[in-house]
Wavefront OBJ file of the C-alpha trace (Angstrom):
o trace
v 95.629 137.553 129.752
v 93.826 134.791 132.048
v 95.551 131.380 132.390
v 94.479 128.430 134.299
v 97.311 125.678 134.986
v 95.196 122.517 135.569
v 97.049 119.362 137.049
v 96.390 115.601 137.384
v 93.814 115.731 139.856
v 91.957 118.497 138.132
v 91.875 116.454 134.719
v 90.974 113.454 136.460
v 87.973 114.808 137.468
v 86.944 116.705 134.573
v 83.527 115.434 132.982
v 82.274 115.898 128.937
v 79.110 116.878 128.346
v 76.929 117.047 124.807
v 75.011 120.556 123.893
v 72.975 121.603 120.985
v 73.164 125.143 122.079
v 77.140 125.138 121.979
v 76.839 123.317 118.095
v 74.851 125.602 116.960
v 76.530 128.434 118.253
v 79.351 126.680 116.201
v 77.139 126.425 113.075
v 76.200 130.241 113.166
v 79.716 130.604 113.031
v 80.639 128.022 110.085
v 77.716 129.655 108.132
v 79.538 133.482 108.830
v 82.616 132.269 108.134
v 84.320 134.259 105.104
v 87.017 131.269 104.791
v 85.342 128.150 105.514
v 87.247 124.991 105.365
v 87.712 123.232 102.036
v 85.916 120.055 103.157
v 82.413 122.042 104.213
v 82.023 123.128 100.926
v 79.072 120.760 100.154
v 77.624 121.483 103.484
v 78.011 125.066 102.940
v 76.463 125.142 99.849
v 72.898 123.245 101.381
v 72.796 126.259 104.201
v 74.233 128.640 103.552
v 71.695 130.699 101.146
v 69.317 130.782 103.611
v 71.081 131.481 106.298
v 72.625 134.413 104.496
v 69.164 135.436 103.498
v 68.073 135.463 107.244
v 70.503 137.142 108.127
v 69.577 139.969 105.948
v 66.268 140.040 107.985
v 67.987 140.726 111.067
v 70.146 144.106 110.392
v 71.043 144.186 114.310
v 72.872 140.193 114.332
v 74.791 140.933 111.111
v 76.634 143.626 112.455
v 77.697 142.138 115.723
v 78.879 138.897 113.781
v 81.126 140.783 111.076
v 82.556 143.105 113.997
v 84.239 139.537 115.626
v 86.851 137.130 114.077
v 85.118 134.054 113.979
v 87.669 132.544 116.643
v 86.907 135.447 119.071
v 82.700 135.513 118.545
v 81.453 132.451 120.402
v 82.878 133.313 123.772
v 81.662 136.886 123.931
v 78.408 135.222 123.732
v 76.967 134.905 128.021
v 76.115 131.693 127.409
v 75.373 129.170 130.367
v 77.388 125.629 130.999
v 76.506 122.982 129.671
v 74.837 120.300 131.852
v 76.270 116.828 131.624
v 73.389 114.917 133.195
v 70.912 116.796 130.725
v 69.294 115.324 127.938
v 71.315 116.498 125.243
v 68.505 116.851 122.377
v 67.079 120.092 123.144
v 69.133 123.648 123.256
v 68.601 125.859 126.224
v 68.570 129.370 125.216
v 69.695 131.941 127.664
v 67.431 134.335 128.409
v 69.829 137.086 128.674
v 70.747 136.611 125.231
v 70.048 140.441 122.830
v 66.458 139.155 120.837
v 68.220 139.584 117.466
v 71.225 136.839 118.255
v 68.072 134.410 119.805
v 66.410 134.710 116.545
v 69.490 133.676 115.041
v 70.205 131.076 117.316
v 66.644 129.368 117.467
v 66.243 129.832 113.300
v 69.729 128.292 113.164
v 68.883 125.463 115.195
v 65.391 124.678 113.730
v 66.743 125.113 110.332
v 70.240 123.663 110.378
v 71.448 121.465 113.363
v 68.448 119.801 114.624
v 67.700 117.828 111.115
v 71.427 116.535 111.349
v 71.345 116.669 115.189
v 71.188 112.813 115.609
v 74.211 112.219 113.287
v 76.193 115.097 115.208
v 75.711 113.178 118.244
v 76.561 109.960 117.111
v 80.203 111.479 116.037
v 80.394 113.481 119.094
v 79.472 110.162 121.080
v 82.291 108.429 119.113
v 84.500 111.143 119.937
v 84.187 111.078 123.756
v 84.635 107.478 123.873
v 87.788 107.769 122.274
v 88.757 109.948 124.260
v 88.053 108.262 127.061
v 90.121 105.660 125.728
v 93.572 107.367 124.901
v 93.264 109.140 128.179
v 93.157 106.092 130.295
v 96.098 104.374 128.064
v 98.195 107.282 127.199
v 97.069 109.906 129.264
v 95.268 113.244 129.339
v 97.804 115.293 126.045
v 97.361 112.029 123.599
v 93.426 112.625 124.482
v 92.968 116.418 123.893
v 96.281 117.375 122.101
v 95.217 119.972 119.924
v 92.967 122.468 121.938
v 93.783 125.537 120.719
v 97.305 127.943 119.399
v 97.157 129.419 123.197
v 96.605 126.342 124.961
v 99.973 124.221 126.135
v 100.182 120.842 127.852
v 103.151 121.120 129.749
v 106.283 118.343 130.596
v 104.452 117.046 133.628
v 101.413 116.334 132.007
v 99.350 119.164 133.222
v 97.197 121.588 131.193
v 98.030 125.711 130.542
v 94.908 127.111 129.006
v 95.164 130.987 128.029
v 91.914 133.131 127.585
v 92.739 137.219 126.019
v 90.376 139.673 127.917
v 89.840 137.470 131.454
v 91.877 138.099 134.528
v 95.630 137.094 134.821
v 94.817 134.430 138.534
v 92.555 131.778 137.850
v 91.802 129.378 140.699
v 93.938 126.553 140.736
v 91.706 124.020 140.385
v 88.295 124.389 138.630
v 85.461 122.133 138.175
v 86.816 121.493 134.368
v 84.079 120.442 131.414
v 84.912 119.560 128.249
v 82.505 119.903 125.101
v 83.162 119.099 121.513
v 81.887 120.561 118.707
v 82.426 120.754 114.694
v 83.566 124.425 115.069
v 86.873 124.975 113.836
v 88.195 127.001 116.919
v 87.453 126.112 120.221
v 86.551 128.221 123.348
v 86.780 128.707 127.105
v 83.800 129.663 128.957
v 84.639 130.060 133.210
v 80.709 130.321 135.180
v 80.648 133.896 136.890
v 82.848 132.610 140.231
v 84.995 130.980 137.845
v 85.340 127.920 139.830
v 83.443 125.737 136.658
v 85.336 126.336 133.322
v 84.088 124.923 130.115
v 86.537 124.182 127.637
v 85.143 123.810 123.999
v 87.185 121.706 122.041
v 87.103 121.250 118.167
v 86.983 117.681 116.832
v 87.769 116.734 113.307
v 83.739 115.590 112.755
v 82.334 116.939 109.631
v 78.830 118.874 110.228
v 76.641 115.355 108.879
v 79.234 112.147 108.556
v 78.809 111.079 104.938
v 78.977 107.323 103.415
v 82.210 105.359 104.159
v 81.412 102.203 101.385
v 83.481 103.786 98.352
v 81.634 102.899 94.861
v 82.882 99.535 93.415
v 84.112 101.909 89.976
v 86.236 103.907 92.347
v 87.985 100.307 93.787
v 88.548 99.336 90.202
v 90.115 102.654 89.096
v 92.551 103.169 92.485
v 92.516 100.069 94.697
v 90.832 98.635 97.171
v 92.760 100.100 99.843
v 93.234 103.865 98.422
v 89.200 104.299 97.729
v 88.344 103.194 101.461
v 90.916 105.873 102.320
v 89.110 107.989 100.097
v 85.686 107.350 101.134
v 87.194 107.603 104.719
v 87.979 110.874 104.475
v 84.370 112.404 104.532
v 85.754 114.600 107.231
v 89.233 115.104 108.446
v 91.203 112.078 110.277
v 94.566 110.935 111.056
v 95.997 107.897 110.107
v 95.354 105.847 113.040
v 91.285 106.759 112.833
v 92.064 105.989 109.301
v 93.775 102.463 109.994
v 91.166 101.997 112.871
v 88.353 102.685 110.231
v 89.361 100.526 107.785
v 91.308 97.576 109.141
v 94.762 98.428 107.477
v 98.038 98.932 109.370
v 99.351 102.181 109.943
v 102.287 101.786 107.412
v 100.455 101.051 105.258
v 97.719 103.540 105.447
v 100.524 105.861 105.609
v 102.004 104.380 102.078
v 98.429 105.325 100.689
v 98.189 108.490 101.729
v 101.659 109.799 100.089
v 99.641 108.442 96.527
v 96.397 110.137 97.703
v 98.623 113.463 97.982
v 100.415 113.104 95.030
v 97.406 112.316 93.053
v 96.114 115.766 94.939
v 93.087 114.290 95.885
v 93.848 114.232 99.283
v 95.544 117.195 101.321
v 96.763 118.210 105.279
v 94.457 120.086 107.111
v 96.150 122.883 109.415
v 96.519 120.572 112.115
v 99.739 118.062 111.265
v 98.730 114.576 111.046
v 95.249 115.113 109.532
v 93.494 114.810 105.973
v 91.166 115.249 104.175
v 89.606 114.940 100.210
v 90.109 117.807 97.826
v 87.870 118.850 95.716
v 88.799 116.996 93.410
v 87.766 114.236 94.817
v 84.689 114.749 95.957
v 84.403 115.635 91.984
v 85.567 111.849 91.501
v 83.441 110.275 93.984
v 80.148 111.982 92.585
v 80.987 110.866 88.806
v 80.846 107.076 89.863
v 77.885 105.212 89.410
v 75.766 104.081 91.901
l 1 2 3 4 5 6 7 8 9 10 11 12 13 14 15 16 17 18 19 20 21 22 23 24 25 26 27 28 29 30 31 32 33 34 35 36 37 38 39 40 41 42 43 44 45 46 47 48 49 50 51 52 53 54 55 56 57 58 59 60 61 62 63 64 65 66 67 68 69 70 71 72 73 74 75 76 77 78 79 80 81 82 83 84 85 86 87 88 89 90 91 92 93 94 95 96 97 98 99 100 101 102 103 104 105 106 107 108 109 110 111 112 113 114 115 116 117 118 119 120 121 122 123 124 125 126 127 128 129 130 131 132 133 134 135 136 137 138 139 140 141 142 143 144 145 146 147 148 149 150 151 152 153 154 155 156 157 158 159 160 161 162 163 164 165 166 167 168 169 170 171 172 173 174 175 176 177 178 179 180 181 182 183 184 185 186 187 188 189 190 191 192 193 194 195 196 197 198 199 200 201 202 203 204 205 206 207 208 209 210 211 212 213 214 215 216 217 218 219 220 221 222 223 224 225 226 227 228 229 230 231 232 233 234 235 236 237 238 239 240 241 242 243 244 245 246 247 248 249 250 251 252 253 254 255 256 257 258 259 260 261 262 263 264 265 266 267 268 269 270 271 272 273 274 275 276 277 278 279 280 281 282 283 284 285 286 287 288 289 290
């Protein structure tokens, strides 16, 4: 079991970078997923038919995708670091990669992510920044607190990441890169020396952020208030994006959300502190008007 224990001056220094190869490594594995998250469901049901039907072209991928959890797949993959300073627009396949997981990969991109790259960005953009943010005012575990089961931020603020398969002394202090994607797990991925360490984090960004103005019906029917929580909740937040999105206090978003939940048309998401719509709302929201 590899750890790394990564301290102050370590995180200080870390950088973020942006890649379309690590999202849509991330889609491939959202598409394969047997239990998807609830709130992909729409998303799922746009891609998902074809990807399943290209994957029935390519009897060598399938295989090697159903023979990994989906939480284990994307690091057995030798994929490259990410470069900060690159132009993040354009995927970088590794050339080491087996032909039938390319194929994959490219079709996957060219099919899926790069039509909804630009919004991706914009969230992952948004993401970073507020990160940025909470770092500098409440430090590094209020910026990244939920990296993964294995991962621990410790009493004196430093990090404890834990990789299965990698060996048990990690240096001390690697060049540390964080990347966020829409994947539900996250991943580490050390370079060959293991002196650079990429840490892929999941964010609570939905695949393609949806429309935040709830219909003027909905308002009538719940509130002002309770439909922008509603329409708020195209992917999952917690209640200070929430209050931060729509310009209510935190009480009072808070207030909201215990109607939202009893109403059942909002629920938690495995992570404490975050929500998102049930179906049952999204049912609501697509039987108003307009």
């Amino acid at each position: 079991m590899g750890q790394w224990l990564l301290g102050a001056e370590c995180l200080a220094a870390c950088r973020f970078a942006l890649s379309p190869l690590v999202e849509t490594v991330a889609a491939v594995g959202v598409l394969a997923e047997i239990r998807p998250e609830p709130w992909r469901r729409g998303w799922l049901a746009d891609h998902q038919p074809a990807f399943r039907a290209h994957l029935a072209t390519a009897p060598q991928a399938a295989p090697w995708l159903t023979a990994r959890e989906p939480a284990d797949w994307p690091a057995a993959l030798p994929l490259p670091a990410p470069d900060p300073d690159a132009d993040p627009r354009l995927p970088d396949l590794p050339a080491d990669l087996p032909p039938a997981l390319a194929d994959l990969l490219d079709w996957t991109w060219q099919h899926v992510v790069r039509p909804e790259w630009p919004a991706r960005l914009r969230a992952f953009r948004t993401d970073l920044a507020t990160r940025r943010e909470r770092a500098a005012r409440h430090g590094w575990p209020a910026a990244l607190p939920h990296l993964g089961p294995q991962h621990r931020w410790l009493p004196d603020g430093s990090l404890r990441l834990t990789a299965p398969g990698l060996p048990p002394l990690q240096p001390a202090a690697p060049e540390l890169l964080f990347v966020p994607t829409s994947a539900r797990h996250g991943w580490l991925r050390p370079d060959e020396s293991h002196a650079r360490l990429t840490v892929v984090y999941p964010t609570s960004a939905a695949p393609v952020p949806g429309p935040r103005t709830p219909p003027a019906s909905l308002g009538r029917l719940l509130g002002g208030a309770r439909a922008a929580l509603l329409a708020g909740l195209d992917r999952p937040r917690d209640t200070a994006q929430l209050a931060a999105l729509t310009g209510l206090g935190p009480a009072a978003v808070h207030d909201h959300l215990g109607v939202l939940l009893d109403a059942r048309l909002v629920a938690g998401t495995s992570t404490p502190g975050r929500y998102y719509r049930t179906a049952l709302a999204e049912a609501l929201l697509s039987a108003q008007p307009g």
